[in-house]
C-alpha positions as CSV (number, residue, x, y, z in Angstrom):
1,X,-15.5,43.1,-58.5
2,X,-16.8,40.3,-59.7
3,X,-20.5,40.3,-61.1
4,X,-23.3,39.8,-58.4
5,X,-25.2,36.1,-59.1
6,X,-28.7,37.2,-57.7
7,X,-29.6,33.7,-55.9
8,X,-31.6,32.4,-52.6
9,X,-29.9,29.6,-51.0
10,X,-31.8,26.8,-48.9
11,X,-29.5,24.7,-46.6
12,X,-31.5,21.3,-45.1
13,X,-29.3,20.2,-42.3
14,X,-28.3,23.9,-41.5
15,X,-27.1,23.5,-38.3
16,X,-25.0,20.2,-38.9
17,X,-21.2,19.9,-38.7
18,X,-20.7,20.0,-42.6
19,X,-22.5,23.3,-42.5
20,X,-20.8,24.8,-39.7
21,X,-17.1,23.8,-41.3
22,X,-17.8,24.1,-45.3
23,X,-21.1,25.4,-46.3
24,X,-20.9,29.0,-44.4
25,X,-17.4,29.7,-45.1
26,X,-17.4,29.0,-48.6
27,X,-20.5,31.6,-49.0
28,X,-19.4,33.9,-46.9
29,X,-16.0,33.6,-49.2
30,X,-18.3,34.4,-52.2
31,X,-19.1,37.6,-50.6
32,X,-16.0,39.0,-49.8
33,X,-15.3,38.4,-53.7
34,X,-18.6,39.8,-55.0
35,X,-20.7,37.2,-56.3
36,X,-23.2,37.4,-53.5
37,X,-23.8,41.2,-52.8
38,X,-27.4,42.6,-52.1
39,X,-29.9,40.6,-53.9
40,X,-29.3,37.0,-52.2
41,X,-30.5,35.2,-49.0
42,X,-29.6,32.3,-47.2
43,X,-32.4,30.0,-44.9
44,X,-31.4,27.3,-43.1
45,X,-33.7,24.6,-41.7
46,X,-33.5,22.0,-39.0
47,X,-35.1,20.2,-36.9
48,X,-33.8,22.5,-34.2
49,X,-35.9,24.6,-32.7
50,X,-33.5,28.0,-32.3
51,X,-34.5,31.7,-33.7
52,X,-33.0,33.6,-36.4
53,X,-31.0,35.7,-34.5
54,X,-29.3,32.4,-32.5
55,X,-28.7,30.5,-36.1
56,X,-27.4,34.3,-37.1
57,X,-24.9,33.9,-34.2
58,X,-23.9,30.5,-35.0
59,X,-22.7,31.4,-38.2
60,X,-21.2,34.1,-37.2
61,X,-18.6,31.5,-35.1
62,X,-18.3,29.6,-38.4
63,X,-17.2,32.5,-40.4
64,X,-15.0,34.7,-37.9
65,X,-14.3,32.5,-34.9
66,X,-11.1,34.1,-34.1
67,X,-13.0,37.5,-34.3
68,X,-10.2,38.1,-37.5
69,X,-12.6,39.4,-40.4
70,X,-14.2,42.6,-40.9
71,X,-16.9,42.8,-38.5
72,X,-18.8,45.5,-40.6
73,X,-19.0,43.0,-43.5
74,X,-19.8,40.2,-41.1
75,X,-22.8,41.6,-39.7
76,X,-23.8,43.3,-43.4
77,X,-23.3,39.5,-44.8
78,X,-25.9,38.1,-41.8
79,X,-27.9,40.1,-42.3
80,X,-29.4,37.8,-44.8
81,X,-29.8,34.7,-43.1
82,X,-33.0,33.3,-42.0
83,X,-34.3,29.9,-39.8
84,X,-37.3,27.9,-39.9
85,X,-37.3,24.7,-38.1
86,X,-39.0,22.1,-39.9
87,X,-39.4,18.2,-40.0
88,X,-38.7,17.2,-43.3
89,X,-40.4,13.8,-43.1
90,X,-43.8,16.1,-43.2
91,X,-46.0,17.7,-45.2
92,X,-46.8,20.6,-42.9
93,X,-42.8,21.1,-42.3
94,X,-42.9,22.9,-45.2
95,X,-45.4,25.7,-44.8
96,X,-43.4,27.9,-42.4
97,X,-40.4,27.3,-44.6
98,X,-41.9,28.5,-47.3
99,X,-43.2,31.4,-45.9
100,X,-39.6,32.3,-44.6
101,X,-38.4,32.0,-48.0
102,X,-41.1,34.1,-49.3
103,X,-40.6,36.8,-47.0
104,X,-36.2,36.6,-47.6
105,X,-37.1,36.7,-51.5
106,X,-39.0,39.8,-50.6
107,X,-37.0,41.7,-48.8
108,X,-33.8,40.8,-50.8
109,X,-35.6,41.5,-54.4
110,X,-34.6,38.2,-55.7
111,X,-36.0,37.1,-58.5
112,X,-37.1,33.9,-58.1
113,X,-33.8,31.9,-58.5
114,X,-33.5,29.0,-55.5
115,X,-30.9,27.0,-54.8
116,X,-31.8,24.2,-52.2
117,X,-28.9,22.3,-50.8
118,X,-29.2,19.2,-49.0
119,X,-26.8,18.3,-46.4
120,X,-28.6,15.7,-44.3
121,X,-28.8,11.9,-44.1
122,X,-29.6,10.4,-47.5
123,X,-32.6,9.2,-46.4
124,X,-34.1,12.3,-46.4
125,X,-33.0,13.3,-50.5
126,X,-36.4,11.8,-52.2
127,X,-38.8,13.1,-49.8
128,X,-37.2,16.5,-48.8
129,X,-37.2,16.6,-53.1
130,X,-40.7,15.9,-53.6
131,X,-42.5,17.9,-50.8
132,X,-40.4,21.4,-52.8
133,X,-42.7,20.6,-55.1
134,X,-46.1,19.0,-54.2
135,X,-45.9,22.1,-51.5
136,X,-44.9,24.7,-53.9
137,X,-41.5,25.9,-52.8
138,X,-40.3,26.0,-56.1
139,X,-39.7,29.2,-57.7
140,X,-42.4,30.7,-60.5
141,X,-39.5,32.2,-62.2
142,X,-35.9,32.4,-62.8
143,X,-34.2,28.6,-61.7
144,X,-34.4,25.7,-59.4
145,X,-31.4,24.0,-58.6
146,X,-30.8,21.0,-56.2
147,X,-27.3,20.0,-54.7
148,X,-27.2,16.6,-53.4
149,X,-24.2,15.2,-50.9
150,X,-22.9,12.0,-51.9
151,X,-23.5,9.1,-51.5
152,X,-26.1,8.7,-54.5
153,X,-27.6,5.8,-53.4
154,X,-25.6,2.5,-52.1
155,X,-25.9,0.3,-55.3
156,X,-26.8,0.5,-58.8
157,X,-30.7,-0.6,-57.6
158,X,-31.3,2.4,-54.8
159,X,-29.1,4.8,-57.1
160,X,-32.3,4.1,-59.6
161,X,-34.8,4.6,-56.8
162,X,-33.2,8.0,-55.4
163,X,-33.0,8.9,-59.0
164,X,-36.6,8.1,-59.9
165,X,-37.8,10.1,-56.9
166,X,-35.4,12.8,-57.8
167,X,-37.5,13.0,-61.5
168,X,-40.7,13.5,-60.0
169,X,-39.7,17.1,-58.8
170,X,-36.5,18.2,-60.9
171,X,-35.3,17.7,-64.3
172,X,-32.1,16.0,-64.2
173,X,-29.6,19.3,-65.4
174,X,-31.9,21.1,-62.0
175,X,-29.6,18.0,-60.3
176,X,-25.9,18.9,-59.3
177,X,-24.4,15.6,-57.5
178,X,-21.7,16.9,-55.7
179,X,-18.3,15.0,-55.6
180,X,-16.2,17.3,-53.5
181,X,-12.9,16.1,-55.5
182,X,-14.1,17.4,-58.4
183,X,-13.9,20.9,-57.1
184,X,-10.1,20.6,-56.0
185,X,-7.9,22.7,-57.7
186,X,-5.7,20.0,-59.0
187,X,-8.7,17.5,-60.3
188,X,-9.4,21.4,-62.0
189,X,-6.0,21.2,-63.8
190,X,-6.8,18.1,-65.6
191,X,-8.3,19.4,-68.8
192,X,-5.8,22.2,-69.0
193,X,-2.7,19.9,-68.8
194,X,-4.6,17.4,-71.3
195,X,-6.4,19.7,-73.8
196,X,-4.7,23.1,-73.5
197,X,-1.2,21.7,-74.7
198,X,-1.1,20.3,-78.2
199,X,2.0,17.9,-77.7
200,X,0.1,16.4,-74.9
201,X,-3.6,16.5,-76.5
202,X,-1.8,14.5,-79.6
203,X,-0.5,12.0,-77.5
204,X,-3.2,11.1,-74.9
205,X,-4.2,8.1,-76.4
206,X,-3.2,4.2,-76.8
207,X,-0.4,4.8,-78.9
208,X,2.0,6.8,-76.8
209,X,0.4,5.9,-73.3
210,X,1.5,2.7,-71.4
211,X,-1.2,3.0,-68.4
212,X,-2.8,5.7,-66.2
213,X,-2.7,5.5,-62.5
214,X,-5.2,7.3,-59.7
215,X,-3.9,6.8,-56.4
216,X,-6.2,7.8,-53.1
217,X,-4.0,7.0,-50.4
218,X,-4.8,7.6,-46.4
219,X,-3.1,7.2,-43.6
220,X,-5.7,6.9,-40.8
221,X,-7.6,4.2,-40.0
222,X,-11.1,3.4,-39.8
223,X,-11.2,5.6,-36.7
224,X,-14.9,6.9,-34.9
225,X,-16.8,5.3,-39.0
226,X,-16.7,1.9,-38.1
227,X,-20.7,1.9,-38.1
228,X,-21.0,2.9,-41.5
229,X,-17.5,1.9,-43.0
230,X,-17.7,-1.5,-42.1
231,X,-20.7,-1.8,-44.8
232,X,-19.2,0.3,-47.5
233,X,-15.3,-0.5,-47.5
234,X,-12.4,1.0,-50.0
235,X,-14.8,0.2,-52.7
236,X,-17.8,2.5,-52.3
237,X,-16.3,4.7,-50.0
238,X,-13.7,5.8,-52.7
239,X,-13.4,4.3,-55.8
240,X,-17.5,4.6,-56.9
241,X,-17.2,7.9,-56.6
242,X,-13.9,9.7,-56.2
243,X,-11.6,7.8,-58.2
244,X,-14.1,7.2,-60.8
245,X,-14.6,10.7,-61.1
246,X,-11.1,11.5,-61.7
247,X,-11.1,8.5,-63.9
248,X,-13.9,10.5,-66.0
249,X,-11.5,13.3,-66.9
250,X,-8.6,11.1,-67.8
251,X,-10.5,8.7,-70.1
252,X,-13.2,11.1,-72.2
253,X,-13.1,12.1,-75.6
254,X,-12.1,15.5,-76.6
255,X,-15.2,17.1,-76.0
256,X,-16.4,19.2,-79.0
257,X,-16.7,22.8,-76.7
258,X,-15.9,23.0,-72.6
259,X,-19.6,23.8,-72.4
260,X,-20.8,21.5,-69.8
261,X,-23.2,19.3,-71.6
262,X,-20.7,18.7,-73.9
263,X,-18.1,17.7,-71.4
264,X,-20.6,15.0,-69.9
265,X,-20.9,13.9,-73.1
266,X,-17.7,13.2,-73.6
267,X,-17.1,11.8,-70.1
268,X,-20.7,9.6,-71.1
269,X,-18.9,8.2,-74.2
270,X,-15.9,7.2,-72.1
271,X,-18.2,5.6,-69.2
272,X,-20.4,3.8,-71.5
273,X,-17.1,2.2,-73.1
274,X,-16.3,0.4,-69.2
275,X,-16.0,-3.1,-69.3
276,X,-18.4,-4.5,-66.3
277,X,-16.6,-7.7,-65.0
278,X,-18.2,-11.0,-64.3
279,X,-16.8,-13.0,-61.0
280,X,-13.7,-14.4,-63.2
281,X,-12.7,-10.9,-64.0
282,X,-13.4,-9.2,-60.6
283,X,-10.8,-11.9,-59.3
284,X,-8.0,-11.1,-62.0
285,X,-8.3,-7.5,-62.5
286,X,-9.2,-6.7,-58.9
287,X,-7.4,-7.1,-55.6
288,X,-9.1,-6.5,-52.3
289,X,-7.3,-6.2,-48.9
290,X,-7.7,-5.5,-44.9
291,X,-5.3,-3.9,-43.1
292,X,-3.4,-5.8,-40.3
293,X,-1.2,-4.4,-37.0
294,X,1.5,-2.0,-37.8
295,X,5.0,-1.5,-36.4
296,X,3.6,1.1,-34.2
297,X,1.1,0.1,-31.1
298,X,-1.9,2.5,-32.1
299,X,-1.8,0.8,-35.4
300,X,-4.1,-1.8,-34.9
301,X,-5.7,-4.7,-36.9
302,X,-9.1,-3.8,-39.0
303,X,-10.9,-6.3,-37.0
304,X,-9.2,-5.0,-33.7
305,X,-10.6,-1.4,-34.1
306,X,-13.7,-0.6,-32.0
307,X,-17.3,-1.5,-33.0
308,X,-15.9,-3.5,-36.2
309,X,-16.7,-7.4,-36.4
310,X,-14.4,-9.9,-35.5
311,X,-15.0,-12.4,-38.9
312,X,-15.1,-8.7,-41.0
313,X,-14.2,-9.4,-44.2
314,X,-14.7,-5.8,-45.2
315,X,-12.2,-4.4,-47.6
316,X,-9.7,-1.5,-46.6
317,X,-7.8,-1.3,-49.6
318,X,-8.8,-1.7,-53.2
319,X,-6.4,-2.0,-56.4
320,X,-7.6,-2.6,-60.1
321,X,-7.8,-2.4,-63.4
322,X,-9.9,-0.4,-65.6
323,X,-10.3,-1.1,-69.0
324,X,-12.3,0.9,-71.7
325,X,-13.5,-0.3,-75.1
326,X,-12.2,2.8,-77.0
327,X,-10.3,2.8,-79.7
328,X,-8.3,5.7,-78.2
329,X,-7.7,3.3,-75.0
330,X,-7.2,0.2,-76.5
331,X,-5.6,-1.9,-74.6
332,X,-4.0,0.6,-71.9
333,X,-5.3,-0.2,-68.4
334,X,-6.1,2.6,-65.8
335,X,-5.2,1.6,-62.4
336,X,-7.1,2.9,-59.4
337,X,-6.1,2.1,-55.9
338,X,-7.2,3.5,-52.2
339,X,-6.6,1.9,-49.1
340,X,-6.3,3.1,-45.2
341,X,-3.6,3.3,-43.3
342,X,-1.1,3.7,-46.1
343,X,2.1,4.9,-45.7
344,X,1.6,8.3,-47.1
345,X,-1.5,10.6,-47.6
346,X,-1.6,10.9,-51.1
347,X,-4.4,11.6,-53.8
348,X,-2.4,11.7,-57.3
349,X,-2.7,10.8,-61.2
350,X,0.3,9.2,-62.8
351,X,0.3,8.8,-66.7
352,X,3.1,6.9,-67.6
353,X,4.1,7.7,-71.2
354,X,5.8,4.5,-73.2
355,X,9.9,4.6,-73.9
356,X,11.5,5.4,-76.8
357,X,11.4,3.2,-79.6
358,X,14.5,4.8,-81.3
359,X,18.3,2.9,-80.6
360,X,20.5,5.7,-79.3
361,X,23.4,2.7,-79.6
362,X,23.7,3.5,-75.5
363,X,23.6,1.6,-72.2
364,X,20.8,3.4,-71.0
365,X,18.1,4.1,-73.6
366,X,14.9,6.2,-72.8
367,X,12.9,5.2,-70.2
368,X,9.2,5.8,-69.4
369,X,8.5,9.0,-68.5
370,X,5.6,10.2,-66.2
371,X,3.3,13.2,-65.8
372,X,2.3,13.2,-62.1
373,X,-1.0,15.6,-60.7
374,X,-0.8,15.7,-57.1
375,X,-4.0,16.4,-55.5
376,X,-3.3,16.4,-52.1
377,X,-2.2,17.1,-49.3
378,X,0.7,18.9,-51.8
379,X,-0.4,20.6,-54.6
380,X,2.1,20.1,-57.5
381,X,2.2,18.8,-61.0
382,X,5.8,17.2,-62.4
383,X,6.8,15.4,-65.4
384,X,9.8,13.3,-66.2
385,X,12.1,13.3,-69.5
386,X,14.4,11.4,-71.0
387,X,18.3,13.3,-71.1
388,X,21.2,12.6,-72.0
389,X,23.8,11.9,-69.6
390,X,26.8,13.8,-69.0
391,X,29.3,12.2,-70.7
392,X,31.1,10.4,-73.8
393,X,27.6,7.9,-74.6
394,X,24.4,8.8,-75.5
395,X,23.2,7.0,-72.1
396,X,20.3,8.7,-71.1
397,X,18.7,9.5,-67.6
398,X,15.4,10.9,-66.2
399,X,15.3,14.9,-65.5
400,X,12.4,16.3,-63.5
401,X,10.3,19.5,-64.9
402,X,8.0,20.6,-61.5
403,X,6.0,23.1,-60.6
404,X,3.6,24.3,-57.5
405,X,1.2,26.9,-56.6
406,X,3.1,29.6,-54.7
407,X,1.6,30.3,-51.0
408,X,-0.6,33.7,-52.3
409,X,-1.4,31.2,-55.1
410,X,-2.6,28.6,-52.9
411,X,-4.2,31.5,-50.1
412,X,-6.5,32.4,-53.5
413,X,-7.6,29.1,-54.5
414,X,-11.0,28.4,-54.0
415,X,-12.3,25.6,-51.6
416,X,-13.6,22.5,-53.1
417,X,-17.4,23.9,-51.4
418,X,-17.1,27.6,-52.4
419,X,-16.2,26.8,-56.0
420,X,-18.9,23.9,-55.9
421,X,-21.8,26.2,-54.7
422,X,-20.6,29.2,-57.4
423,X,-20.5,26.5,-60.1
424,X,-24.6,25.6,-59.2
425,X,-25.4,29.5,-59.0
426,X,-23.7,29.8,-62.2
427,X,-25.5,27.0,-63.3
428,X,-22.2,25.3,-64.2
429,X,-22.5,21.6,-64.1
430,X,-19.1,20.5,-65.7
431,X,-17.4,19.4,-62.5
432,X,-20.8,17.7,-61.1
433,X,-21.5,14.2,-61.5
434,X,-24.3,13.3,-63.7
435,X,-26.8,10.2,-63.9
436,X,-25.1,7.8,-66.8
437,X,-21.8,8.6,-65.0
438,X,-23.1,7.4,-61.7
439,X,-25.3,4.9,-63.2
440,X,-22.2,3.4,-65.0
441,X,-19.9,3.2,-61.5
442,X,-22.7,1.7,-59.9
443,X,-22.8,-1.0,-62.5
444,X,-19.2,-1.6,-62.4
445,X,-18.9,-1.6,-58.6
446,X,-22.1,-3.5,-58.1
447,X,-20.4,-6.3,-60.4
448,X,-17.2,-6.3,-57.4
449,X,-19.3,-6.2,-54.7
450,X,-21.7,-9.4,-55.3
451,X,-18.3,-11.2,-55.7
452,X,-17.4,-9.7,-52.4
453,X,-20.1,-10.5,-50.9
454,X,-20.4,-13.8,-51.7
455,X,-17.0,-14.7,-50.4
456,X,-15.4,-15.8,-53.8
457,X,-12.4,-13.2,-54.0
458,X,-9.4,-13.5,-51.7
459,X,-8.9,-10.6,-49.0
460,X,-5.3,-9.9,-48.4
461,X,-3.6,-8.9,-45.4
462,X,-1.4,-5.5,-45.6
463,X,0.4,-4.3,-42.9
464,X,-0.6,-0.8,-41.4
465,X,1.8,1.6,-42.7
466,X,2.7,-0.3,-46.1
467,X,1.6,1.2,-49.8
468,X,-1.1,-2.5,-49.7
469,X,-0.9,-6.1,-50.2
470,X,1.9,-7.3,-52.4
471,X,-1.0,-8.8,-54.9
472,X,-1.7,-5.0,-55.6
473,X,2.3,-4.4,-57.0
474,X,2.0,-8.4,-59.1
475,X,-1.7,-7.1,-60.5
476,X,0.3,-4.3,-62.7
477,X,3.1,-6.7,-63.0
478,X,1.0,-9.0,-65.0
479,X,1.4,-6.7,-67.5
480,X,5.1,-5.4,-67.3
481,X,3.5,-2.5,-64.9
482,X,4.5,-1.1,-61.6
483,X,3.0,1.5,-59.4
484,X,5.3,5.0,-59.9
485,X,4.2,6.1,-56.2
486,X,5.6,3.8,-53.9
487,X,4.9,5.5,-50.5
């Protein structure tokens, strides 16, 4: 059994829908496996006014809804749950909740480490931050950590502010910025592709590299978000965060251990290298587009879709070119792209290795080869290579190497929420994103957006149900480029 982390976890916005679907499942899934056994406690807090035994029961249809789990360990798991309904927005909100957590640190023998985990509006981050401390909810002893859902702010300027207000009440490694992509398994397998095999540590660099490629593909349009997608688009919606992320473990230095200040610093040396674009650059290295009507009759214009405005000129797609000034990455450009109502559902990474310099006197020489990570919805990684043909020549052709997870593998793997919470009791912040690297994205998206906003970029038209706009496919082009997933 695995060894027992002795925590207290506080969840603000306890009896929201993110909650309900991630948060209780992923602890109760640390229970089953022994990291939370006797000496832990979760409180939730709201604003609504239910008991203990009622937030006890709606947990209970979170974690076993089809009545399929143990209900021995089910009741002996809720046992440690708590409510307090507070207003956050108060001073005085605080008092009972404290008092609650008191009593579950208590009872539980904790030892004073608290985890506080903030799943409400963002809003709500700062002042829910500073009244742990100015009304002493902090523990005297052991740790405090705070886990904060994205987004961090909505621009380089507000990112500041949250983080400022943040500061007054936590050190920022007490901070863990959650990006739930960085807890998939296959954003995981990253380092272990790049670092753990020498052939491909030795070559991750500018001179056997052509370009790198992150993909965030969905099918779906902008469905019941309209509200709040209409103001944040492709760009922050995905690429600030998610793709940059992923971008972060493709791009940093070999850190000196996998300890995980040193893997931010690495991923900091990478992110500080980002070239920041001015208005000229956003429009060459940057392509924004809106999706138009599709084949099909559900598939609807952008500006056809409920509650969005007519004359939106809000971007549903986003394709472009990263470039770092490293000498390991000099001159290779890292594409990211995300769009709605793509063909396919895809998240992926594509490195696309360069050809063979050496004459094999054939009509075919090597080609580029690939190594793909699929991310979702298939789990999978694959690589290309360069063999010979069968016959007379030394003509060559592309052979696949693939693997998956098998179904028990993929039954065992830990959900983005339950390895993301483990991490924070472990006290693990390698797969969190810190301050420089969402200070850095900020800056670099900030730079897009003003353009944006100020009209001076061209929005392209796609058609639901197509991989983007054709300027997306003539961006990578430009540079004797094309995207390897084509839908």
């Amino acid at each position: 059994m695995a060894s027992e982390i002795q925590t207290l976890i506080t969840f603000f916005g306890a009896t929201g829908d993110l909650a309900k679907r991630m948060l209780y499942p992923a602890v109760f899934n640390l229970y089953k496996k022994g990291y939370l056994q006797k000496h832990f406690a979760v409180v939730g807090t709201a604003r609504q006014d239910i008991t203990t035994d009622e937030f006890r029961e709606m947990v209970r249809h979170s974690i076993d809804a089809d009545g399929k789990q143990d209900s021995a360990q089910v009741n002996d798991f809720l046992k440690h749950f708590s409510y307090c309904a507070s207003d956050v927005t108060e001073a005085s909100g605080y008092h009972d909740l404290r008092a609650t957590i008191d009593a579950a640190e208590k009872e539980f023998d904790i030892p004073g480490n608290r985890i506080f985990y903030m799943s409400v509006a963002p809003r709500f981050f700062g002042t829910i931050a500073q009244y742990l401390k100015s009304e002493d909810l902090l523990a005297k002893q052991g740790f405090n950590r705070l886990m904060i859902e994205k987004p961090f702010g909505t621009s380089y300027e507000t990112a500041e502010a949250l983080q400022n207000e943040l500061e007054a009440a936590f050190n920022d490694d007490q901070l863990y910025r959650i990006d739930h992509f960085l807890g998939k398994e296959m954003v995981l397998n990253i380092a272990p592709i790049r670092f753990g095999n020498p052939v491909l540590a030795a070559a991750w660099n500018k001179d056997f590299i052509k370009n790198v490629q992150v993909t965030l593909a969905e099918t779906l349009g902008v469905e019941e978000r309209a509200g709040y997608y209409d103001t944040a688009g492709a760009l922050l919606d995905m690429i600030q965060n998610h793709a940059m992320q992923i971008v972060g473990w493709l791009a940093m230095e070999t850190p000196k251990s996998f300890k995980d200040q040193d893997i931010r610093d690495a991923k900091n040396a990478a992110f500080s290298s980002l070239k920041i674009y001015d208005e000229a650059e956003v429009n060459r290295y940057f392509v924004r587009g809106q999706y138009g009507a599709g084949q099909s009759p559900d598939q609807k214009a952008y500006t056809q879709e409920p509650d969005v405005p007519a004359d939106s000129k809000n971007n549903t797609y986003i394709a472009g070119e990263l470039q770092f000034n490293m000498p390991r990455w000099e001159g290779v450009p890292f594409y990211v792209r995300s769009g709605k109502r793509m063909a396919k559902k895809t998240t992926r990474v594509d490195v696309v290795f360069k050809a063979g310099t050496l004459p094999l006197g054939a009509a075919q020489e090597p080609q580029e080869t690939v190594l793909t990570i699929v991310v979702s919805p298939d789990e999978k990684i694959q690589m290309t290579l360069n063999a010979k043909d069968v016959s007379d020549t030394y003509s060559t052709h592309l052979i696949d190497l693939d693997w998956e997870p098998t179904a028990a593998e993929k039954a065992a793997t830990p959900a983005p929420y339950e390895r993301m919470i483990h991490d924070a009791m472990d006290g693990n912040g390698s797969n969190f994103a810190d301050w420089h690297g969402v200070a850095t994205a900020w800056k670099f998206t900030d730079a897009i957006s003003k353009v944006y906003a100020e009209n001076k970029a061209p929005l392209e038209t796609y058609p639901s149900g197509s991989m983007g706009p054709k300027a997306a496919d003539e961006l990578l082009a430009r540079n004797g480029d094309h995207w390897v997933f084509q839908g």
